[in-house]
C-alpha positions as CSV (number, residue, x, y, z in Angstrom):
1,X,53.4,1.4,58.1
2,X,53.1,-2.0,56.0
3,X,51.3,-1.3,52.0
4,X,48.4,-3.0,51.7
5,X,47.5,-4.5,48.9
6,X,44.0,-5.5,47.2
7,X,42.9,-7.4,44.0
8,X,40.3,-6.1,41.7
9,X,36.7,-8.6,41.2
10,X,36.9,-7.0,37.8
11,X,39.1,-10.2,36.9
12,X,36.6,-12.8,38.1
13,X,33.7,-11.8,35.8
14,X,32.7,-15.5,35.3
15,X,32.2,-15.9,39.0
16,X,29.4,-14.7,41.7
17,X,30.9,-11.7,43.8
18,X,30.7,-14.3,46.9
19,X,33.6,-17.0,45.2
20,X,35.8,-13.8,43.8
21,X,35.9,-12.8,48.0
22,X,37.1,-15.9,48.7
23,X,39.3,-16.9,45.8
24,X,41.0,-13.5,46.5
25,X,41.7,-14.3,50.0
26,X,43.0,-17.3,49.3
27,X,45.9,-15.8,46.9
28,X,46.9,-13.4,50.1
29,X,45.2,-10.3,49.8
30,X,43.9,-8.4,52.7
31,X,41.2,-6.5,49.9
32,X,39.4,-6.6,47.1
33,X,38.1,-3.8,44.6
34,X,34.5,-4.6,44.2
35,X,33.2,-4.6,41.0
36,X,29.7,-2.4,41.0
37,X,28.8,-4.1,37.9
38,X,27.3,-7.6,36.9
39,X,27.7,-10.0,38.2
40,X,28.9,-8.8,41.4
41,X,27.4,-5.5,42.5
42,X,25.2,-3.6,39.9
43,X,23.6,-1.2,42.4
44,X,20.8,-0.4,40.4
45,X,19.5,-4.3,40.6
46,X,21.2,-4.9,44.3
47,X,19.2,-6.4,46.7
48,X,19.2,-6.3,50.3
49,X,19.9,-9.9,50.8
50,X,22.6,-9.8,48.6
51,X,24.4,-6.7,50.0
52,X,23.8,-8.6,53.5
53,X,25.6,-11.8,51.8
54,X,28.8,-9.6,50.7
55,X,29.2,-7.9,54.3
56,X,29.2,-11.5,55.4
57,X,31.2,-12.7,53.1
58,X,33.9,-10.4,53.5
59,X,33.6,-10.6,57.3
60,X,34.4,-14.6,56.6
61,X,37.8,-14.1,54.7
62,X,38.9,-11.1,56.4
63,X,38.9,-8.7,53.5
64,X,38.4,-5.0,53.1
65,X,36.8,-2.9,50.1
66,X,40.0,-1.5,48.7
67,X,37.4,1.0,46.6
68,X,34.4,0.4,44.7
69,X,34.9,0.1,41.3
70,X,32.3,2.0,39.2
71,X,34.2,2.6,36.1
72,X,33.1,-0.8,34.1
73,X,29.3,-0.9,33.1
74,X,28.7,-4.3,31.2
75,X,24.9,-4.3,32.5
76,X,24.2,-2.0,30.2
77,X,25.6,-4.0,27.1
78,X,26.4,-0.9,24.8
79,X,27.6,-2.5,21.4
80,X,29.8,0.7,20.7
81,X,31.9,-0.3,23.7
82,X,30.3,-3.2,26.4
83,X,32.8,-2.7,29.0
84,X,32.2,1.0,30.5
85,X,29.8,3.0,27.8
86,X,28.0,5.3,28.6
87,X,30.6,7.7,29.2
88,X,30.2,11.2,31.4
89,X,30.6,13.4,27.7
90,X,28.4,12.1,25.6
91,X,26.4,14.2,23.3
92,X,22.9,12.7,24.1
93,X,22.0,13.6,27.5
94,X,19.3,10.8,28.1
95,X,22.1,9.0,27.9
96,X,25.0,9.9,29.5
97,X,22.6,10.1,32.4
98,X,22.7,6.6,32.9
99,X,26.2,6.9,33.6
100,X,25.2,9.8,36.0
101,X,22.7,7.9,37.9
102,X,24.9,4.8,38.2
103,X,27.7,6.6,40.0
104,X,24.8,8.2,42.2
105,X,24.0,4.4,43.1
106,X,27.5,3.3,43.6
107,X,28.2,6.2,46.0
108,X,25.2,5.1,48.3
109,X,26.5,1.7,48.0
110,X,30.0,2.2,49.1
111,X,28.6,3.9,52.0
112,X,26.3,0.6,52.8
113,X,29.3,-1.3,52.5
114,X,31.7,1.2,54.4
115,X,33.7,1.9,51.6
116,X,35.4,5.0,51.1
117,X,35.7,5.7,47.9
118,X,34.4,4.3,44.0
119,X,36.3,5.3,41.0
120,X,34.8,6.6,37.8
121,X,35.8,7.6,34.4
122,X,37.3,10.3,33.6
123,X,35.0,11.8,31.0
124,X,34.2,9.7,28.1
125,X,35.8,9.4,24.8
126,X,35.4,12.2,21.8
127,X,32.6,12.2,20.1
128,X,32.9,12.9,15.9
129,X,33.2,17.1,15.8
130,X,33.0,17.3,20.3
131,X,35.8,19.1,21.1
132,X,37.9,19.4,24.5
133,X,36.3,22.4,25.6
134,X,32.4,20.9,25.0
135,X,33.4,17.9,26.7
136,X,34.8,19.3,29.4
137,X,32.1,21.4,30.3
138,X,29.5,18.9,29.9
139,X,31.6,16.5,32.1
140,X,31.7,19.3,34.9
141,X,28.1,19.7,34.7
142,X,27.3,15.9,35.0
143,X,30.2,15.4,37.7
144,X,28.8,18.2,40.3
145,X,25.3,16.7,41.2
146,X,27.1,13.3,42.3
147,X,30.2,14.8,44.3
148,X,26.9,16.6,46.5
149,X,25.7,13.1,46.5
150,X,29.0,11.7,47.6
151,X,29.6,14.5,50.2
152,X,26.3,13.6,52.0
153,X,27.6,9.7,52.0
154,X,30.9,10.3,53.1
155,X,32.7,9.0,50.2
156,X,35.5,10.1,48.1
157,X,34.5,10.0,44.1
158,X,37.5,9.2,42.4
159,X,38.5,10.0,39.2
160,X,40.9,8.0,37.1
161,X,42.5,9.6,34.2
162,X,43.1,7.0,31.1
163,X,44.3,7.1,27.5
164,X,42.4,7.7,24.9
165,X,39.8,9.1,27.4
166,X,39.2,13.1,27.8
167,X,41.6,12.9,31.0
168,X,44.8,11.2,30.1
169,X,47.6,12.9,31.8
170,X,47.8,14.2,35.7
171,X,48.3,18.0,34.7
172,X,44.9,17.7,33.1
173,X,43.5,16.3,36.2
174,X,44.5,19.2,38.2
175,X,43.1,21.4,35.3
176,X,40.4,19.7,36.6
177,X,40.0,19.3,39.7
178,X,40.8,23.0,40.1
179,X,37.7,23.7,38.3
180,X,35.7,22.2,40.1
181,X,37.2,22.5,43.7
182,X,35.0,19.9,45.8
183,X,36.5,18.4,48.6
184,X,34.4,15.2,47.5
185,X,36.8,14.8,44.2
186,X,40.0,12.7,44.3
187,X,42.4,10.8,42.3
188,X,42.7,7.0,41.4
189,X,45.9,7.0,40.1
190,X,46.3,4.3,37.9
191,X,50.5,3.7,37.7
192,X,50.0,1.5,34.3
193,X,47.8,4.4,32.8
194,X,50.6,6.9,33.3
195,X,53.4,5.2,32.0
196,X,50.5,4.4,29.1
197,X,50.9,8.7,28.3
198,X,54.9,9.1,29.0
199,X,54.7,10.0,32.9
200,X,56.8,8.0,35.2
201,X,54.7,7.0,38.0
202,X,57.1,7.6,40.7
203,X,57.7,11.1,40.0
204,X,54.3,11.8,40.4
205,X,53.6,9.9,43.2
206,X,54.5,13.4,45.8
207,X,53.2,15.2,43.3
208,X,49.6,13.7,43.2
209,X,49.8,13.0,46.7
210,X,46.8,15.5,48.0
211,X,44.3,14.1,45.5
212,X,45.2,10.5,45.5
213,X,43.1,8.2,47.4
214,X,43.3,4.4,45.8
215,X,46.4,3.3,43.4
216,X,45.6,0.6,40.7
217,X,48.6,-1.3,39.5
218,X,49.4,-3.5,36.5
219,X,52.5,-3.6,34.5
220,X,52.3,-2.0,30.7
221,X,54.9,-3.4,27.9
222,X,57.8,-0.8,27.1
223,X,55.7,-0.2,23.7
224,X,53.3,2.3,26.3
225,X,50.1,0.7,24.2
226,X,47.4,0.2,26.7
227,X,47.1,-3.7,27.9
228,X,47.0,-4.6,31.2
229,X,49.6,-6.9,32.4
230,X,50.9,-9.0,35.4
231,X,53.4,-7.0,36.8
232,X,56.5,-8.2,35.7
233,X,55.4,-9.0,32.5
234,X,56.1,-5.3,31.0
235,X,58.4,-2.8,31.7
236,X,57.2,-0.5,35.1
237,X,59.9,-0.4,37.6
238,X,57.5,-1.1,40.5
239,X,60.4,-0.9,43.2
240,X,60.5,3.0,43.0
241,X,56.7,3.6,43.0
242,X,56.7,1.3,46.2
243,X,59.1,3.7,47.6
244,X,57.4,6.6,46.6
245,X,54.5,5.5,47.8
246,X,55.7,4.4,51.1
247,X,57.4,7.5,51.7
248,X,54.6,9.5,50.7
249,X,51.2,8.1,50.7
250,X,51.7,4.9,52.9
251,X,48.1,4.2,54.2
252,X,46.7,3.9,50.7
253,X,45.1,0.9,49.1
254,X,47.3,-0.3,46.3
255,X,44.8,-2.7,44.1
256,X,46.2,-5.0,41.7
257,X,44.1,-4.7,38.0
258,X,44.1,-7.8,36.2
259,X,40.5,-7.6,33.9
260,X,42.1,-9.2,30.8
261,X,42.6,-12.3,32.6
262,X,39.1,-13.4,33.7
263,X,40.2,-17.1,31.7
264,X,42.9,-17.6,34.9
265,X,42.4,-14.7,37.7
266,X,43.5,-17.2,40.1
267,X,47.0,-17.8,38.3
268,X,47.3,-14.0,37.4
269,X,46.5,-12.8,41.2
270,X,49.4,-15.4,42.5
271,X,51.4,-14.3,40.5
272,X,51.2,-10.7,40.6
273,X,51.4,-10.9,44.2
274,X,54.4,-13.0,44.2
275,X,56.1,-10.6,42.3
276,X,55.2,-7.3,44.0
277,X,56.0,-8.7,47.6
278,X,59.6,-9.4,45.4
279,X,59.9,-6.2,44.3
280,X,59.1,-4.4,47.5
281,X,61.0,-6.5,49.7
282,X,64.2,-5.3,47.0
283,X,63.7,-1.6,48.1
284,X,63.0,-2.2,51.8
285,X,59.5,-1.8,51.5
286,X,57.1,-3.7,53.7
287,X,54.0,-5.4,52.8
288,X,51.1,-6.2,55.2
């Protein structure tokens, strides 16, 4: 069966959700990762009428929710990190409950919108003196309440392990996972993340293969520092993980994750697709 891929809305933060659709399709994709954040999808200030305006919209330019992206929280506007703070571990609990309560949301959102999955965090960042073991346990407590949530919605919550976050690396996924054993709990594996911590994404593409449920892909430079890039720019071999993944977990979403270039998300989607459809026609990999 033909990959399919999507592009991420987190690249067109400068635009209403309604323009990202259609500029999207326009550069070939047959999805789009929508953004449950301002200003495309903040569930906690989403309106009927503008839910009703993205089913349409979508309907117009032939797209499909890839997966929900509830990672990024910019509505919230935390000046010790604007982009996805509050995190899952934090030591205050009035406050990491905003993060609890937005996931909640943007599980009963994905079902309105017949998604079937929104990724998350994957527990927060340290705090000064929190060690692994506090962190983890306060990130299992938090997590259970909104994998009952998505359970009753019928979506997969998805977590996405990152550097520098309390997840990093698959094997601590499973660690994990295995904890908390709900059949709502997957795996977004982000390909540019694990070549970010030394793990060659096609390796652990059969490996991950019963808990992944949505890919993200961006190249990283051969430096493994963590900047998202247009693949080609950096140094992932994307031919093999297009043959693991077709050999393995074909009817996936693959999304493309371009956030650093909201100044040109056109350019940066063209080209990214350009160069993947290059790269997986190399390795006999087709591409719907």
């Amino acid at each position: 069966m033909p990959l399919q891929l999507a592009f991420s809305s987190n690249a067109y933060l400068d635009v209403p959700v309604e323009q990202a659709i259609a500029r999207i399709a326009a550069c070939g994709y047959r999805g789009i990762e929508l953004l449950a954040d301002v200003p495309h999808a903040w569930p906690a200030g989403l309106l009927e009428v503008s839910k009703e305006s993205i089913r349409q919209s979508l309907g117009q330019h032939g797209l499909t929710i890839s997966n929900i992206n509830a990672f990024m929280m910019n509505a919230i506007a935390d000046p010790r990190q604007p982009y996805w703070h509050p995190g899952w571990t934090d030591p205050d609990r009035h406050y990491r409950a905003l993060r609890r309560e937005h996931t909640k949301r943007s599980l009963r959102l994905a079902a309105e919108l017949g998604a079937q999955s929104i990724s998350t965090e994957p527990g927060g960042e340290l705090a000064d003196g929190q060690s692994r073991e506090n962190a983890s346990a306060i990130f299992y407590d938090e997590i259970l309440p909104c994998l009952d949530v998505a359970a009753d919605a019928g979506v997969m919550l998805l977590i996405e392990p990152e550097p520098g976050l309390l997840i990093e690396t698959f094997g601590q996924y499973l660690e994990f996972a295995d904890r908390v054993s709900h059949p709502a709990l997957g795996l977004n594996f982000d390909i540019g993340h694990a070549y970010c911590v030394g793990e060659d994404p096609a390796e652990w593409v059969p490996r991950m293969r019963t808990h992944t449920r949505h890919y993200h892909f961006e190249d990283i430079a051969a430096t493994r520092v963590h900047h998202h890039l247009v693949p080609g720019e950096g140094a992932i071999d994307f031919g093999s993980v297009f043959k693991a993944i077709a050999t393995h977990t074909p009817d996936i979403w693959i999304t493309v994750e371009l956030y650093p270039y909201r100044q040109q998300p056109d350019a940066a989607a063209n080209a990214a697709r350009k160069y993947l459809l290059a790269c997986a026609e190399q390795v006999g990999v087709e591409i719907g």
